[in-house]
C-alpha positions in Angstrom: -64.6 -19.5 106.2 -61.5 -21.0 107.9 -58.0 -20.5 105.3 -54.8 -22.4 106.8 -52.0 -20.6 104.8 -48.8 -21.8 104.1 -45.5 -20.4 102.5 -42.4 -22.0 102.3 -41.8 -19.9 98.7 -38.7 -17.6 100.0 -36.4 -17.0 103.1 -40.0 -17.7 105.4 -41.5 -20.7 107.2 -45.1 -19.3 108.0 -48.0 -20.9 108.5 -51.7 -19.3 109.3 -55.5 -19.8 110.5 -57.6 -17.4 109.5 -61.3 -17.4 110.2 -62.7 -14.8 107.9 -66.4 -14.4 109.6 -64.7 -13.0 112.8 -62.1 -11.3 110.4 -59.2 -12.5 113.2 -56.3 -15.2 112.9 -56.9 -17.8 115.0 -52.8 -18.7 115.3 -50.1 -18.4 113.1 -46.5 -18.4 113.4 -43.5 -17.5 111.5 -39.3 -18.6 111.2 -37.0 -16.6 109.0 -35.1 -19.5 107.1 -33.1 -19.9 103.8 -32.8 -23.6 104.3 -34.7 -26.2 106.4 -38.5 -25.4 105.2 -38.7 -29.8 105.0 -37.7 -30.1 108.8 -39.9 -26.7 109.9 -42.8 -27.0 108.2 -45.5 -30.0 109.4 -44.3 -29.7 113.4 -45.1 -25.8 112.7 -48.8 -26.4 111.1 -49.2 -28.8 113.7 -48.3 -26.4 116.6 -50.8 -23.8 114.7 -53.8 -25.7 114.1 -53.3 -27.2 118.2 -53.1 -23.0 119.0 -56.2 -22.9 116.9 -57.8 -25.7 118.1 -59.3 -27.0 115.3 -59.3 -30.3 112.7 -58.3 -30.3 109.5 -61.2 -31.1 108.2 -62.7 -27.8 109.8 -60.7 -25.9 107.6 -63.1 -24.9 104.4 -59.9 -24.5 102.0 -55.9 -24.4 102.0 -53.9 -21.3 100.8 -50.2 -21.7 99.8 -48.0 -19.7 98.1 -46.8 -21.4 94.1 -44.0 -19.0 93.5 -42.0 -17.3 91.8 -39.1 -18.4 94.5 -37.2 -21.1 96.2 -37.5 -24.3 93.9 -36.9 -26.6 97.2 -39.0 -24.4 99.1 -42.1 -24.5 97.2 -41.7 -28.0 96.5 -42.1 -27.9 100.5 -45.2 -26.2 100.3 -47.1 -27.4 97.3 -46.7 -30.8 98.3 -47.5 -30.1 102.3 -50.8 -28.0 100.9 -51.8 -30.5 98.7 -51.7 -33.3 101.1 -53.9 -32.0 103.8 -56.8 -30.8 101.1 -56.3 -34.7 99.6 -57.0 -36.3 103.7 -59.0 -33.5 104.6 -61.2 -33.2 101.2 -61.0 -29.4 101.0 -59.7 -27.4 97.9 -56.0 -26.4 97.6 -55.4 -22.6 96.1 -52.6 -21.6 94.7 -51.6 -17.9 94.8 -48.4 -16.6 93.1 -45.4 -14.5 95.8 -45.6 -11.5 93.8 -49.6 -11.1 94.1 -48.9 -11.8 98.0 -46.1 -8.9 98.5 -48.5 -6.4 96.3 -52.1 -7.3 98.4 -50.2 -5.7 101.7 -49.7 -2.3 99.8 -53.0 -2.4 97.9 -54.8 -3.5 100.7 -54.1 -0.4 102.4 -55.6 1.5 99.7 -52.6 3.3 98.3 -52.8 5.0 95.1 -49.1 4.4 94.1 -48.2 1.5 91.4 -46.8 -1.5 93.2 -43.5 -2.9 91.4 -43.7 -6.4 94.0 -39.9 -8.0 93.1 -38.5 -11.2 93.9 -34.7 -12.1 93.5 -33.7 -13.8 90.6 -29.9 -13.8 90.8 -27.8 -13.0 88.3 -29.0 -9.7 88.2 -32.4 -10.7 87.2 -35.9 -10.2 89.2 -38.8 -11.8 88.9 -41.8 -8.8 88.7 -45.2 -7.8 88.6 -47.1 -4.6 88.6 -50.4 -3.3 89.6 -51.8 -0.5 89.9 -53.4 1.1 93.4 -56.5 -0.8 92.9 -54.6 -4.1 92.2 -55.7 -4.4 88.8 -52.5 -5.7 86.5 -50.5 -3.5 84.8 -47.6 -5.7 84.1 -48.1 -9.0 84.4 -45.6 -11.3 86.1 -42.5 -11.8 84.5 -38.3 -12.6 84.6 -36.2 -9.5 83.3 -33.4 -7.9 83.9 -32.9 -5.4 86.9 -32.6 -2.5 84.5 -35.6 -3.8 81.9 -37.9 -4.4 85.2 -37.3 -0.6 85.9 -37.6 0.3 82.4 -40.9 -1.5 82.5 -41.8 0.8 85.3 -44.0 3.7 83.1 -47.1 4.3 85.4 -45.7 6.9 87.9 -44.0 6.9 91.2 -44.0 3.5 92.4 -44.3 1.5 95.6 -41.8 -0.8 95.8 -41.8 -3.9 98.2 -40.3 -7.9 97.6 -37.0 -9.2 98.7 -35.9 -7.4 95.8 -36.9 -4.3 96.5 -33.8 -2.8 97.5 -32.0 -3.7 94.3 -34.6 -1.8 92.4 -34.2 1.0 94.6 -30.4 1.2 94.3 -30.2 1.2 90.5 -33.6 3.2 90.1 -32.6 6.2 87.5 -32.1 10.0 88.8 -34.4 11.4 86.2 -37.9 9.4 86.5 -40.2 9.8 89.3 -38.3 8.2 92.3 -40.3 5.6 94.6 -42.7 6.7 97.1 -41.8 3.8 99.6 -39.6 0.8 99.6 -40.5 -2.3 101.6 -37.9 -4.6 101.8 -39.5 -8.0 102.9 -37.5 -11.7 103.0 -41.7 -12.9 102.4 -44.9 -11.9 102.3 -46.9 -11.5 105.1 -49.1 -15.1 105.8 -51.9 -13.0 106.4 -52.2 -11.8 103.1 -51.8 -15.0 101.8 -54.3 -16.1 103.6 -57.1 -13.2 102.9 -55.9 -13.9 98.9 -56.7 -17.6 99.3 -60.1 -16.7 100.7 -60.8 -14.5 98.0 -59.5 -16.9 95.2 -61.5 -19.3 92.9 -60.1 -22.9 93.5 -60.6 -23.4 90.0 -58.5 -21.1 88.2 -55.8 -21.0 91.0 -54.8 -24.7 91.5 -51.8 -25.3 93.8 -49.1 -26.1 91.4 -45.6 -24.4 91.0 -45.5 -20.9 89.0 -41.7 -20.8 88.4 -41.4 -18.1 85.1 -37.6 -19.8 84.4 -36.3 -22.6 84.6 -33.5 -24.2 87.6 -30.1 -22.6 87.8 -29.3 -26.1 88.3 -29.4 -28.6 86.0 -28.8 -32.9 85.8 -25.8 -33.9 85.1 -25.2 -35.1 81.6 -25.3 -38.9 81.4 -22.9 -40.6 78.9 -24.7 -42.3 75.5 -25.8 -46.2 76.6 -24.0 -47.2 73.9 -20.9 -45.7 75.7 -21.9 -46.9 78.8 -22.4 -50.8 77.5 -18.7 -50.9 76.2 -17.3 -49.8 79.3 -16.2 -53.2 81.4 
């Protein structure tokens, strides 16, 4: 099976091939970024699939990352994702930021909990936690920093997300302290794109998973009526 990944979800352009009979990644490449995922994105899949030397319609599905993160940035991605499996007839899969940062850990057959953790500003995280096997233990959410560690009641934990350090500083003196901490500005492409080979297209569609709603919000507009009297 051939998986072109994509995320654009967090502080990450990345974009992979992976062809999962030979288990190797054909090409992939990666630019750390806050801002810019628009420009970066379709010259960088273009450069990876010309690396990989392949069509699009080669590819048996595409894998892209739906959030929790950037609301611009995974507007970037969805749409990108979506486009290609629309011209190229293949199935789009969505897979959430969280489940991407905990495969790494899991996949390396740790028995710790993963806590994966996302920044949600204001001293918020977005969270999720599995347990060494990956099965769910909490399921994804938007907390508080303190009720995301208060939520943390399975033992010693793994901790890993671009949040991961915040959890870390305010973790409390007198519960079992974390056995790692992976501090990551994305997940890993790679993972993303094993995920998105493993995933059923029907139950993991490409569409945003955003747990909250925008810090920003419209404008208020004045009442027509208001707007009809003014000359």
């Amino acid at each position: 099976m051939l998986i072109l990944a994509i995320d654009t979800a967090l502080d990450a352009c990345s974009v992979a091939v992976l062809d999962t009979e030979a288990g190797e990644f054909l090409a992939q490449e990666q630019l750390l970024m806050k801002r810019g995922h628009a420009e970066a994105l379709m010259p960088m899949i273009a450069r990876v699939m010309q690396s990989a030397d392949l069509a699009f319609t080669a590819l048996d599905r595409i894998a892209v990352t739906v959030g929790p993160g950037s609301f611009t940035g995974l507007r970037v991605g969805i749409s990108a994702a979506r486009g290609l499996a629309l011209a190229a007839e293949r199935p789009a899969i969505g897979l959430t930021t969280l489940s991407a940062y905990a495969a790494a850990i899991v996949g390396q057959s740790k028995s710790a909990p993963v806590i994966s953790a996302i920044d949600a500003r204001h001293d918020h995280v977005y969270f999720q936690i599995v347990a060494g096997d990956g099965s769910q233990l909490v399921r994804p959410s938007v907390a508080s920093v303190d009720a995301a560690i208060a939520a943390s009641q399975f033992g010693a934990p793994h901790l890993v997300g671009n949040a991961a350090n915040i959890l870390a500083e305010r973790w409390p003196n007198d519960v079992p302290q974390p056995v790692a901490v992976d501090a990551q500005p994305a997940p890993d492409i790679g993972w993303v794109a094993w995920l998105g080979a493993a995933a059923d297209p029907e139950t993991n569609p490409a569409r945003p998973f955003y747990l909250k709603a925008p810090d920003a919000k419209p404008a208020a507009q004045p009442p027509f009526a208001a707007q009809a009297a003014t000359p």
